[in-house]
N, C-alpha and C positions, 0 to 999 in steps of 0.2 A: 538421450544424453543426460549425464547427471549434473549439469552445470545451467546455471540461471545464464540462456544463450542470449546473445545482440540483439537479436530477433524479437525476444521478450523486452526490452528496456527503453524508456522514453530515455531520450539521448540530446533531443535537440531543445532549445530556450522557446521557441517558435510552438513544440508539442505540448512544451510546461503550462507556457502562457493562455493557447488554448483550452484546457483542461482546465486550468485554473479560472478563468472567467467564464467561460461559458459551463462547466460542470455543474455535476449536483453534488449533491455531499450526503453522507451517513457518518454516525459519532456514536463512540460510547464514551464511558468515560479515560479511556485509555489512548485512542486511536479516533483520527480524522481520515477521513476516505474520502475523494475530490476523485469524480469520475464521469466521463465521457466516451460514447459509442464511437468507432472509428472503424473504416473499412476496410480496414488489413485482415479479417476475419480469425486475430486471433489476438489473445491478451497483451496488455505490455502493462508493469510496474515502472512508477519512478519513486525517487522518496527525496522528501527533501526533511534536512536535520538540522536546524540549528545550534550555534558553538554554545549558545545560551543550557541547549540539552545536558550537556556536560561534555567531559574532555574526549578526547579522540578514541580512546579504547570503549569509551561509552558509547559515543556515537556509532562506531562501526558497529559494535555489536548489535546497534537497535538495526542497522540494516542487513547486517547478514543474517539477524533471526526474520526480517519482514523479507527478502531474496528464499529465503529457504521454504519459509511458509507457502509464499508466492509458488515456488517454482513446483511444488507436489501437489501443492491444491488450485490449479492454474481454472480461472474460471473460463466455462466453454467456448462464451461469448467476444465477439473483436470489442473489446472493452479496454480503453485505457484508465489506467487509474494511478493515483498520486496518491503516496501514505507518509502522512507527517504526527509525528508523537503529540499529545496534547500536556499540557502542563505538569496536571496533575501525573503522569507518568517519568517524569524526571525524578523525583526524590523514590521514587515506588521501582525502576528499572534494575536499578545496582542490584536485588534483593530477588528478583522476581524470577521463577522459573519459564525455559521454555517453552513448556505448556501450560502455562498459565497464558502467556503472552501469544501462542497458536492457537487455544482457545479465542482470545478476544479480537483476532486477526481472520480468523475463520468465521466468527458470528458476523463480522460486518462484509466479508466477502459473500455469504448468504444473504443477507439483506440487499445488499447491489444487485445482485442477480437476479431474486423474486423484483425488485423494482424494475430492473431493465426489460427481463420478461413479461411485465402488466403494460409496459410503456408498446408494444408491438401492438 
């Protein structure tokens, strides 16, 4: 299917809050990655945006480029993971290509994986 399914998406406050404290994290300077193994034996994204991001055509766009990313380069692993913009990508988003932003969305999906795969 061509669509970022149910199946794939943390959905509940209960899976946020897990994730969120008990997680690890990877960074660049664009993007925070907040991730935790889970036994569903296949990925899920959530993302959380704040209004501070910028206005609403802003914000959905950083999610529907992190949903699309997500959903073609879907890591192997039951891996949940939570993607939130970091600062310096507010004034830097409005301007910024695609793949620029696939690029640096891909480099820390790679790092999550080699990590989770050393942690076995």
């Amino acid at each position: 299917m061509n669509s970022f399914e149910i199946t794939n998406r943390i959905k509940r406050e209960k899976d946020f809050q897990k994730v969120l404290s008990e997680g690890q994290s990877v960074s660049n300077e664009l993007l925070l990655m907040k991730y935790l193994r889970n036994d569903l034996g296949q990925p899920r994204m959530g993302i959380i945006v704040s209004k501070k991001f910028g206005k609403a055509h802003v914000r959905n766009r950083f999610k529907r480029y992190s949903r699309e990313v997500f959903r073609t380069n879907k890591p192997k692993d039951g891996i949940d993971i939570i993607v939130i913009p970091k600062k310096g990508l507010k004034g830097y988003f409005g301007s910024m290509s695609f793949g620029t932003f696939r690029s640096s969305f891909l480099f820390l999906i790679g790092t999550l994986e080699r990590t989770v795969s050393n942690e076995i």
